[in-house]
N, C-alpha and C positions, 0 to 999 in steps of 0.2 A: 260405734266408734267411727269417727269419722277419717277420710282417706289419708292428711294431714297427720294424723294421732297413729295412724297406722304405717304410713313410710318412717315417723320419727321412731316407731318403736324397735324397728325390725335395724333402722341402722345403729339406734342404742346397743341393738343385742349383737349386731354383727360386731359392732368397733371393739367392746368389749371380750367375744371370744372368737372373731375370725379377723382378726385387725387386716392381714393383705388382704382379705373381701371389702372389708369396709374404705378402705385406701383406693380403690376403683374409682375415678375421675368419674366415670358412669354409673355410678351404685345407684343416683336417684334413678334415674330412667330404667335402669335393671329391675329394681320392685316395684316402679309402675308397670311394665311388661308384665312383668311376674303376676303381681295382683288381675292383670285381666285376661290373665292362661295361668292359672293357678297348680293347673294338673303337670306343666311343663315345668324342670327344673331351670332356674335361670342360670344364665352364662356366667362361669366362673365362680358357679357355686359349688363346692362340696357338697359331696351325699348328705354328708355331716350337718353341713350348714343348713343346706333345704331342707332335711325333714326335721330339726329346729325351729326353724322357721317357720313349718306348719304348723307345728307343733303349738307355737306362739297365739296362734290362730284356732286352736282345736281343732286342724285337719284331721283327715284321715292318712293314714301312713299308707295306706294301699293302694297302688300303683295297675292299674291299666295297660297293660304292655300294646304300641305303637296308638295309642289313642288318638296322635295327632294326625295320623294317616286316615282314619276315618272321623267321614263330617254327617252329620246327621242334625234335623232339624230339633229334635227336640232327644238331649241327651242327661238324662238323671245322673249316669253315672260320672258327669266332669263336676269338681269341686268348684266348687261359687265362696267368696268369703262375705261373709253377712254385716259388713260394714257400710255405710254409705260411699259413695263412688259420686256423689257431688262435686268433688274438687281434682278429679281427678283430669290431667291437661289434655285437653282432643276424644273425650271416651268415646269409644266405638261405636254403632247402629247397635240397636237390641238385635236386627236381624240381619244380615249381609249377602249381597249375593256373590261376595268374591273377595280375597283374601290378597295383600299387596305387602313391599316394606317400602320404607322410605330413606331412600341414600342419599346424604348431603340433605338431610333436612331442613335447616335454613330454622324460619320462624312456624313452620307448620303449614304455608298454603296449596303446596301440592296432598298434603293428607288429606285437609280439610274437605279439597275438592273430591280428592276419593271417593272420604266418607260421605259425602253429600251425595254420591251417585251409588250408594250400597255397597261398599268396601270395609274391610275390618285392613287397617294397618296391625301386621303380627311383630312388625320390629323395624325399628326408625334408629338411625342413626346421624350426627352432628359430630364435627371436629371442632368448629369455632365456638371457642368459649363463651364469646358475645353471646351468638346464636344460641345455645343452652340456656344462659341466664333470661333471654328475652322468653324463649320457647315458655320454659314455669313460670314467667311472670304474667303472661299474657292473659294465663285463665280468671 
C-alpha cells in the first residue's frame, strides 16, 4: 500500500467513527507524523482512535513504555508500517544524527536543509493555509 492509499484510509476511518479527530485542520500532517513514529500516539488522538488505527495496519497493540526517551541505532522493538513511504512530503534520513521541529514551516526549506545535514524533523507545524497546501503539493 502505498503512502496516499494509506493517509486516505486512516481518514476514511477516523471521519466515519471519531468525526472531532477527523475535523482537525491538521489531521493530514498528524498521520504523516504519525506514520513516521508509528510507536508515538498522534496528537489529539484517543486511546480509542490510535490503537484503531493500528489496528487498520496489523500493528501491534503493545506499547513500550518512554520509548521515545531512548534512542538507539538500531532498534527491533519500534513499529515500522510495511507500506511504501515514496510519497511521503520531506521523508526523513534512514539515519540522523539529531532530531529538530519546525515552527512556522512555510513551504519546507528550513527542514529540508536540516534534513540534508542529518536531522530527522519529529514535528513541523504551519498556520497559513496557503503554506499547507503548497507544503503537499510540492512533493
Amino acid at each position: 500500500m502505498e503512502y496516499t492509499e494509506a493517509r486516505q484510509l486512516v481518514c476514511n476511518y477516523l471521519a466515519k467513527h471519531h468525526k472531532k479527530i477527523a475535523s482537525n485542520e491538521e489531521i493530514e500532517a498528524i498521520i504523516t507524523h504519525w506514520f513516521l513514529n508509528p510507536s508515538i500516539r498522534p496528537p489529539y488522538f484517543s486511546s480509542a482512535a490510535y490503537k484503531a488505527c493500528k489496528q487498520l495496519f496489523g500493528l501491534s497493540l503493545t506499547e513500550i513504555s518512554n520509548k521515545s526517551l531512548v534512542r538507539e541505532e538500531s532498534a527491533p522493538y519500534q513499529l515500522k508500517f510495511d507500506f511504501v513511504y515514496n510519497r511521503i512530503p520531506y521523508p526523513p534520513p534512514e539515519k540522523y544524527e539529531f532530531s529538530f521541529i519546525d515552527l512556522f514551516a512555510g513551504i519546507g526549506g528550513f527542514r529540508i536543509a536540516l534534513q540534508n545535514v542529518g536531522g530527522k524533523c519529529v514535528f513541523t507545524s504551519e498556520w497559513d493555509k496557503h503554506a499547507k497546501k503548497t507544503s503537499f503539493k510540492e512533493k
